[in-house]
N, C-alpha and C positions, 0 to 999 in steps of 0.2 A: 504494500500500500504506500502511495508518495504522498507525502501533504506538499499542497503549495501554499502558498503565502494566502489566498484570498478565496480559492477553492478545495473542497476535498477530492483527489480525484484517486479512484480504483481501478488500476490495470489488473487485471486478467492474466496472469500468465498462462502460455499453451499447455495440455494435457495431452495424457500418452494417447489418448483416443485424438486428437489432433493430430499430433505426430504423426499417427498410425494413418489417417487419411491421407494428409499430404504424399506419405511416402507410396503408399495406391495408388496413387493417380501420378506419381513420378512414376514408378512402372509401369503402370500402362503407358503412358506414354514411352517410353523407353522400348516397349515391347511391339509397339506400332513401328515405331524405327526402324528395331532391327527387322521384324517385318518387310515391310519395304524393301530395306537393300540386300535381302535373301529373294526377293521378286526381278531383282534387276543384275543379276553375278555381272561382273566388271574382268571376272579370269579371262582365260586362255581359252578355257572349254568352252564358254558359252560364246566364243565368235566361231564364224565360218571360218574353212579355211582360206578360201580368195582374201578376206578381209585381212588377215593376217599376212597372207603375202605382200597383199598392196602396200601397208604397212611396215612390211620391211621392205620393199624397193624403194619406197618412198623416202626408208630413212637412211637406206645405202645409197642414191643417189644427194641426198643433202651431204651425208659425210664426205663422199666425194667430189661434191660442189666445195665444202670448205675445205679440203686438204688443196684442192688447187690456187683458193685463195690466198691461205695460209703460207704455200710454196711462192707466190707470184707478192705477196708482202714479201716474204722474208728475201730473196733474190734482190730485189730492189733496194732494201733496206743495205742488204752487204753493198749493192753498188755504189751506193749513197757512202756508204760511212769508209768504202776505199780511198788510199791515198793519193794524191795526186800521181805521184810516181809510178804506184803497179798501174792504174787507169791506163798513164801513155804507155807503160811496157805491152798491156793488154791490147791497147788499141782501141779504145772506148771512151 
């Protein structure tokens, strides 16, 4: 019980049968969730196999889109940062 200055006022604290609601209805909740993302597998098994291919062609041609970039930086980069001297020995 708090007294304040001008008012009496009586909080309520919660009870195990409160408690006990609350955490019901967090499980269910919870249990709709998982629900849910047991209707929708996100694995391996639950795609085609075309899908999965495309998927990795898609992601062997990205990689191999950036190694050529990564090559075509870093070449340039050495040109750049060569000497005056090997450049004319090179001929560049």
């Amino acid at each position: 019980m708090l007294v304040n200055c001008r008012y009496l006022i009586h909080v309520q604290e919660p009870s195990s049968a409160d408690l006990t609601a609350y955490l019901e209805t967090v499980n269910k909740d919870l249990k709709k969730k998982k629900e849910e993302r047991l209707k929708n597998p996100r694995d391996l098994k639950a795609k085609k196999k075309a899908d999965i291919m495309d998927e990795l062609t898609t992601a062997k041609n990205k990689i191999t889109k950036m190694e050529a970039v990564n090559i075509d930086e870093l070449f340039t980069k050495t040109l750049n940062s060569l000497p005056l001297d090997v450049k004319r020995k090179l001929e560049l």
